[in-house]
C-alpha positions as CSV (number, residue, x, y, z in Angstrom):
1,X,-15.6,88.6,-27.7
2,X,-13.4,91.7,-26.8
3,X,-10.1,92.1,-28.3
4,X,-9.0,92.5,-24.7
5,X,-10.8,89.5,-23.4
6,X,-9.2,87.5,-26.5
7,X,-5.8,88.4,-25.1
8,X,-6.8,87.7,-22.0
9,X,-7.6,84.0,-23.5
10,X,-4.5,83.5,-25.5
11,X,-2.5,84.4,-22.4
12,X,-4.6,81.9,-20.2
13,X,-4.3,79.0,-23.0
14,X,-0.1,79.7,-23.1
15,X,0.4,79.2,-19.4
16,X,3.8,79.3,-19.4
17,X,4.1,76.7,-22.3
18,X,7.5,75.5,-23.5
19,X,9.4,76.1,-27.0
20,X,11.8,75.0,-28.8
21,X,12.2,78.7,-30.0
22,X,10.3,82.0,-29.0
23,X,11.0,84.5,-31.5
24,X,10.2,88.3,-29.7
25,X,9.3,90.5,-32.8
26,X,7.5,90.1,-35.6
27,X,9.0,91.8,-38.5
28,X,10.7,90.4,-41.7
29,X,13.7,89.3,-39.7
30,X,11.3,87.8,-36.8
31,X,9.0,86.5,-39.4
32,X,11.7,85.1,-41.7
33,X,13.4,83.1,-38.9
34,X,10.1,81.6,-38.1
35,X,9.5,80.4,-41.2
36,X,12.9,78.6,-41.3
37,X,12.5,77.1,-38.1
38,X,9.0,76.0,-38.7
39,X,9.7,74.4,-41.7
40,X,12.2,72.6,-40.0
41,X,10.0,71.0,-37.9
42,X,10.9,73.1,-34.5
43,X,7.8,74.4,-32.1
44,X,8.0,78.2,-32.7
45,X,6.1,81.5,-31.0
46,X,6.4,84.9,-32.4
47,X,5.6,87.8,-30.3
48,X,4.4,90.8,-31.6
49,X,3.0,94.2,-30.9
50,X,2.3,94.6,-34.7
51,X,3.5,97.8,-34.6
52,X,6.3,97.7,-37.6
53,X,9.3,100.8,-38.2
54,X,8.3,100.9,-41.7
55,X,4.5,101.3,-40.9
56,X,4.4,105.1,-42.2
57,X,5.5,104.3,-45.8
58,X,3.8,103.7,-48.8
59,X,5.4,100.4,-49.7
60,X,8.6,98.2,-49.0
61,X,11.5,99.2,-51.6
62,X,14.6,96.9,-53.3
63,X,13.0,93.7,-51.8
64,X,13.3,91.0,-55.0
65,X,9.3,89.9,-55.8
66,X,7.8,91.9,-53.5
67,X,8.9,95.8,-54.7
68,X,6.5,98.5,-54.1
69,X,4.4,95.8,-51.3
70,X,2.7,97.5,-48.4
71,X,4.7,97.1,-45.1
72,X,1.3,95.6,-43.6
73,X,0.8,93.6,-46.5
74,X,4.3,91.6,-46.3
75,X,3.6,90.6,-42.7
76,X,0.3,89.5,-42.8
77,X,1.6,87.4,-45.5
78,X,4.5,86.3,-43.4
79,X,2.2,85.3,-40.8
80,X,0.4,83.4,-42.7
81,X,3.3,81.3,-44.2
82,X,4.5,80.9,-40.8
83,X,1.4,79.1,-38.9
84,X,0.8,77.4,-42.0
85,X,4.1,75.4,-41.2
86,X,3.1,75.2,-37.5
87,X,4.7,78.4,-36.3
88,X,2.0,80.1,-33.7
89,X,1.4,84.0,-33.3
90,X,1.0,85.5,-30.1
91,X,-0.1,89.3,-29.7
92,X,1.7,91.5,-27.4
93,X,4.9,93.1,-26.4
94,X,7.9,90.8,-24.8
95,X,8.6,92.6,-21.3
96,X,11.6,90.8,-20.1
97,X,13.4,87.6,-20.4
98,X,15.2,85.8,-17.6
99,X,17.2,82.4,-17.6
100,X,16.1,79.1,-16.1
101,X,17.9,76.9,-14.3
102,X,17.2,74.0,-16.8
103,X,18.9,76.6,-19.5
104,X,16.1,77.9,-20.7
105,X,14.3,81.2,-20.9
106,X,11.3,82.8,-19.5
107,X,9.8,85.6,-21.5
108,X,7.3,87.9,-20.0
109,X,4.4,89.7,-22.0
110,X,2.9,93.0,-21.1
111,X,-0.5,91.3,-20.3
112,X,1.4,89.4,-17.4
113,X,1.5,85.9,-19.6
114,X,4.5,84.2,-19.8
115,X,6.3,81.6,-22.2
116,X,9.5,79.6,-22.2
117,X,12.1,78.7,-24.5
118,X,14.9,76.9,-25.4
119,X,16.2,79.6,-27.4
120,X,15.3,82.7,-28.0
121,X,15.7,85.4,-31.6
122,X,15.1,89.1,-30.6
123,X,14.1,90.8,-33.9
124,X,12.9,93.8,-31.8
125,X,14.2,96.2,-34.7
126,X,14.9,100.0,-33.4
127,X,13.5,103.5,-32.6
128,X,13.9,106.8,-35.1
129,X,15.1,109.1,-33.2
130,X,14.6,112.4,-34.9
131,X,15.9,115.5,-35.0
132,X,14.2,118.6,-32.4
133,X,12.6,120.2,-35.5
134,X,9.0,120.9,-35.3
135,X,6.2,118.9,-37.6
136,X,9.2,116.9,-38.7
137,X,7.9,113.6,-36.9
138,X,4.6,113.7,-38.2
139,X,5.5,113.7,-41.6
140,X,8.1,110.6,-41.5
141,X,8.4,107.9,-43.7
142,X,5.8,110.4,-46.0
143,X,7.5,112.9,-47.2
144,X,10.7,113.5,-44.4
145,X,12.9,110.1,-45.6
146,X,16.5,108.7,-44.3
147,X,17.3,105.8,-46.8
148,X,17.9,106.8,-51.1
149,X,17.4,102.9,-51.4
150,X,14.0,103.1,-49.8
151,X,12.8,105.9,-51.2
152,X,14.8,107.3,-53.6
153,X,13.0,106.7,-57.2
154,X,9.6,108.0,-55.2
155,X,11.1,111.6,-55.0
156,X,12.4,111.8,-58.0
157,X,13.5,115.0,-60.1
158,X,12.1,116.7,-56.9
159,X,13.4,119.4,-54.6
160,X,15.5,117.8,-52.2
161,X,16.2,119.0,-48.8
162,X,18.8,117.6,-47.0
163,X,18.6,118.7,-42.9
164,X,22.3,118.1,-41.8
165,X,22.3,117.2,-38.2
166,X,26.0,115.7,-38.3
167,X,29.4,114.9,-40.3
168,X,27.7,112.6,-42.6
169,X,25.8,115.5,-43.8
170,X,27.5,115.8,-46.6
171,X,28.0,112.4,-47.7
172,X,24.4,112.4,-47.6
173,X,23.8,114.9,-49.9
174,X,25.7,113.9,-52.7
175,X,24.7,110.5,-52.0
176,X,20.8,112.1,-52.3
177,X,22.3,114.1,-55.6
178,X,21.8,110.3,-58.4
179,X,18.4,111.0,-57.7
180,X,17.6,114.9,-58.8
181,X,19.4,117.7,-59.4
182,X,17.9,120.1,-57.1
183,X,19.0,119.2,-53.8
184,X,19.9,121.6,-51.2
185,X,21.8,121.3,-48.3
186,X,20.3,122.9,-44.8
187,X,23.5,123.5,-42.6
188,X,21.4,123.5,-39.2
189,X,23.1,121.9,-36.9
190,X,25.7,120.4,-38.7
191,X,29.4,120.8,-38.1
192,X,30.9,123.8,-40.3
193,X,32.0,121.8,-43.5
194,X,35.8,121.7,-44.9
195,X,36.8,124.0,-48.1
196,X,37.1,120.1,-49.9
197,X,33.9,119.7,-48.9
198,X,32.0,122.8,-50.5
199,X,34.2,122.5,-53.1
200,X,32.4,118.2,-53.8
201,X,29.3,120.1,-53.4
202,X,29.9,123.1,-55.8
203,X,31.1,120.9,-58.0
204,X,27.8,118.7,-57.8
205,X,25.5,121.8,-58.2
206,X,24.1,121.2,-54.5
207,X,23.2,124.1,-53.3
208,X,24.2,125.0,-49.3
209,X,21.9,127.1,-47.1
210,X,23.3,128.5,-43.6
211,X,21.0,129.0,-40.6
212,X,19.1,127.0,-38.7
213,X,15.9,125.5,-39.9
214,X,12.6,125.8,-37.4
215,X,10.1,124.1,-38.7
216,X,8.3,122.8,-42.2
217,X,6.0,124.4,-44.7
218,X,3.0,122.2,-45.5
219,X,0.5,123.6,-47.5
220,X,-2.8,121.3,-48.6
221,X,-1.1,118.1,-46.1
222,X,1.9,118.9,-48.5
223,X,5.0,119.4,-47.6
224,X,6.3,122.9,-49.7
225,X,9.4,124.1,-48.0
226,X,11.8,124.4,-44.7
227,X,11.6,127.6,-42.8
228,X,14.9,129.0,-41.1
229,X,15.2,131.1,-38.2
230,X,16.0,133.9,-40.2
231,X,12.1,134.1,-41.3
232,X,13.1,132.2,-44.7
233,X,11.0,129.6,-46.4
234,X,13.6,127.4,-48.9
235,X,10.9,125.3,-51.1
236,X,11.4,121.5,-51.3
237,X,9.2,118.5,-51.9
238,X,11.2,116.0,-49.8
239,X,12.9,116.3,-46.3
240,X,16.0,114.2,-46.1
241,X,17.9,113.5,-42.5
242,X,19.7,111.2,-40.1
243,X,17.9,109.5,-37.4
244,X,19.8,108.0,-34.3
245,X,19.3,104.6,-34.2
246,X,18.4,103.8,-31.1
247,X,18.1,99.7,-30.6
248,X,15.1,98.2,-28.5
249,X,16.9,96.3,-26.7
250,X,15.2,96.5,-23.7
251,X,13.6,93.2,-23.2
252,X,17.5,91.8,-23.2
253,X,18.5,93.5,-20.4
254,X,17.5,91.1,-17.5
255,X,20.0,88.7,-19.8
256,X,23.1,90.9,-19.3
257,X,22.6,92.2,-23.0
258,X,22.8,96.1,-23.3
259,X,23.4,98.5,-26.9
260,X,26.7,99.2,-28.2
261,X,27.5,102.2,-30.1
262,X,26.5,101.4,-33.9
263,X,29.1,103.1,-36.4
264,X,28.9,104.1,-40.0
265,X,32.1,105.7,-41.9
266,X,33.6,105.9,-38.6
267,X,30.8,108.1,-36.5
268,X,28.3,106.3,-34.2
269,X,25.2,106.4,-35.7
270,X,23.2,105.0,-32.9
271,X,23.5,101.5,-30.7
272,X,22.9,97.9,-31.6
273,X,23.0,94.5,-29.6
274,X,26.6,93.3,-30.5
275,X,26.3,89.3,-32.5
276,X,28.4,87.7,-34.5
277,X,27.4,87.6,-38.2
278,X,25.0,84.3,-37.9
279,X,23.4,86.5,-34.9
280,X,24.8,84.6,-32.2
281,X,25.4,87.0,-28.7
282,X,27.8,86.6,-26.0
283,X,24.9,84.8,-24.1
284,X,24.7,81.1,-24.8
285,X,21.0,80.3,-26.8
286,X,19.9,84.0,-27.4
287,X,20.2,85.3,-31.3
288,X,19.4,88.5,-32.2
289,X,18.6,89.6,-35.9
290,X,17.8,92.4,-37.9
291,X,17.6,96.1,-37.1
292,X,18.3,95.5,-33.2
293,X,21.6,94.2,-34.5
294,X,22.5,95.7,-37.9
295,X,20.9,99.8,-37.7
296,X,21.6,100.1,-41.9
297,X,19.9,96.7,-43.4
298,X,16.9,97.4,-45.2
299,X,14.0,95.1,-45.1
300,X,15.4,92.5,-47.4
301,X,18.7,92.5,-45.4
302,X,16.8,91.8,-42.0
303,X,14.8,89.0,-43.9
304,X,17.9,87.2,-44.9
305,X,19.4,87.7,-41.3
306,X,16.7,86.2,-39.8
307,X,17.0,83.3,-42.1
308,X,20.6,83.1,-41.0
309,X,19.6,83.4,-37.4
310,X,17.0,80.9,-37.6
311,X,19.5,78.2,-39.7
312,X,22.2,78.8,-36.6
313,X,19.3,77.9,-34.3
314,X,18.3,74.8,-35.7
315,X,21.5,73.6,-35.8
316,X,22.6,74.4,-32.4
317,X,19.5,72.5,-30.9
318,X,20.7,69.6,-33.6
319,X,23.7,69.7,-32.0
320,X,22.2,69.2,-28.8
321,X,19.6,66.7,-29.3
322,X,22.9,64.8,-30.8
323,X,25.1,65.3,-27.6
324,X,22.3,64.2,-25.6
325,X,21.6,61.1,-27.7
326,X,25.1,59.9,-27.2
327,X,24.8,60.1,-23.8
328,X,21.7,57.8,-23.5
329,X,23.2,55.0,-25.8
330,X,26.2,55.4,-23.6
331,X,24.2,55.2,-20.1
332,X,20.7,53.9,-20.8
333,X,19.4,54.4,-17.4
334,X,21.0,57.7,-16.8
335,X,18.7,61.1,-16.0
336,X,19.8,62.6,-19.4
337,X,18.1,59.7,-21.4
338,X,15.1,60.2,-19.5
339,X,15.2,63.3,-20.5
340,X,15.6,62.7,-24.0
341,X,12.5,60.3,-24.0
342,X,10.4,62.8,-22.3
343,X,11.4,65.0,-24.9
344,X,11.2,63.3,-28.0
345,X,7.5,62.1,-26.3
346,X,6.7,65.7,-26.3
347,X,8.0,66.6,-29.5
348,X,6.2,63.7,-31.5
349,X,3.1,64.8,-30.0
350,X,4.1,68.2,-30.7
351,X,3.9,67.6,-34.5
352,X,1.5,65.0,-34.6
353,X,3.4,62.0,-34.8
């Protein structure tokens, strides 16, 4: 079988089924809320287009027990704890979401399926949005890096050129500085820095090049040096710079959900969907997690918020199941405890009981 006519089967066999919890995006935050909802007994879908931020880099950094792990190699695992507990895996990229009038949720996948949900965690992470500089996309996550946490120790003792796009520049480069001593600063675009300023960098042995950088020196798939308008090559071994980060938020915005400017030391860095810190949005049963939400966590960060996210979940439709109870020992014959059989019906035949 094709892998398009195995899509094409898995969308047929969902048919619009229902959820306690459709999780859209499968990344550690995604995967990590799964797990905790699974193992709490709650029927859970993960959508994915398995096409991770991190994908480019060597290995995931500063995540407890699993340092130095391939990107690909943490998810597959993830996905494997995940359905182990119940939790099913559907391929594909969530289109749009829309509410029901029961409450719920319909998402829609780019194959034309569609699934519904009580609830719904978008862990739909965000997009790098790189500086205009030529052969400086191709060469992300390998040797052009944003994060001293992520890849810090890998460039070690190495030239260090940091491409200064805006007025964290400078933080940046003394920030980039605990790592090696030969770090140079690339003015490019940046705002002109303060006299205090050169005067933190002098004193840090950074070294400050005017001009405006035009494209990178590779040599053997190597990256060798930045080249300036001015015909100059400046050697380095590592391109440092700041990325807007841009949310992908899209699939949100049939909800009323739309970015807000992400800020870091003041300056807005790029857009996130707004939550409070267990992930909860301004729209009653939607959770967001992870990078869509919080632009600066790193891998393990996102994990934990989707553990968070997917605790918050559990015990919101707790507190449901609980409200709905009481209303069927108060009003046997009611609609709501006909309801609540149905439910509990489907839910013990959901997990085999």
């Amino acid at each position: 079988m094709t892998e398009r006519a195995e899509r094409v089967e898995g969308a047929a066999a969902r048919g619009g089924r229902r959820y306690e919890v459709v999780v859209v995006g499968g990344g550690a935050a995604g995967l990590s809320g799964a797990l905790t909802l699974a193992r709490a007994r709650r029927s859970v879908l993960v959508i994915d287009s398995g096409s991770p931020r991190n994908a480019p880099a060597e290995g995931v950094h500063t995540y407890l027990g699993r340092e130095g792990l391939p990107p690909a190699e943490l998810l597959a695992t993830g996905r494997r704890e995940v359905t182990g507990y119940g939790g099913e895996i559907a391929e594909g990229t969530a289109v749009t979401a829309e509410r029901l009038a029961d409450g719920g949720f319909r998402v829609v996948l780019d194959d034309g399926s569609s699934v519904v949900a009580d609830r719904l965690l978008v862990t739909t992470g965000l997009v790098d949005e790189l500086p205009d500089v030529p052969g400086l996309a191709e060469r992300w996550g390998r040797e052009v890096l944003h994060c001293p946490y992520c890849h810090g120790w890998e460039v070690r003792d190495q030239a260090i050129g940091i491409l200064a796009v805006g007025p964290l520049a400078v933080h940046q480069a003394l920030m980039w500085r605990q790592w090696s001593r030969e770090v140079t600063l690339f003015q490019h675009t940046a705002p002109a820095f303060t006299a205090e300023e050169y005067e933190q960098l002098a004193a840090r042995d950074v070294t400050v090049v005017d001009g405006k950088v035009t494209g990178l020196e590779v040599t053997g798939d190597r990256l060798t040096g930045m080249t300036l308008a001015d015909g100059r090559t400046v050697p380095c071994r590592a391109v440092v710079t700041t990325a807007r980060l841009a949310a992908r938020g899209g699939v949100l915005a049939g909800l009323g959900l739309e970015p807000v400017d992400a800020e870091m030391a003041g300056q807005v860095v790029g857009s996130r969907i707004d939550a409070d810190p267990f992930g909860a949005t301004r729209v009653p049963g939607v959770w967001v997690a992870g990078n869509v939400t919080s632009p600066v966590d790193t891998v393990i960060a996102a994990a934990a918020a989707g553990v968070r996210a997917g605790a918050a979940i559990n015990a919101d439709l707790t507190a449901e199941a609980t409200r709905r109870a009481v209303a069927a020992r108060r009003d046997p014959f009611s609609a709501e405890a006909e309801r609540e059989v149905a439910e509990r019906v489907l839910g013990d035949r959901r997990h085999g009981l």
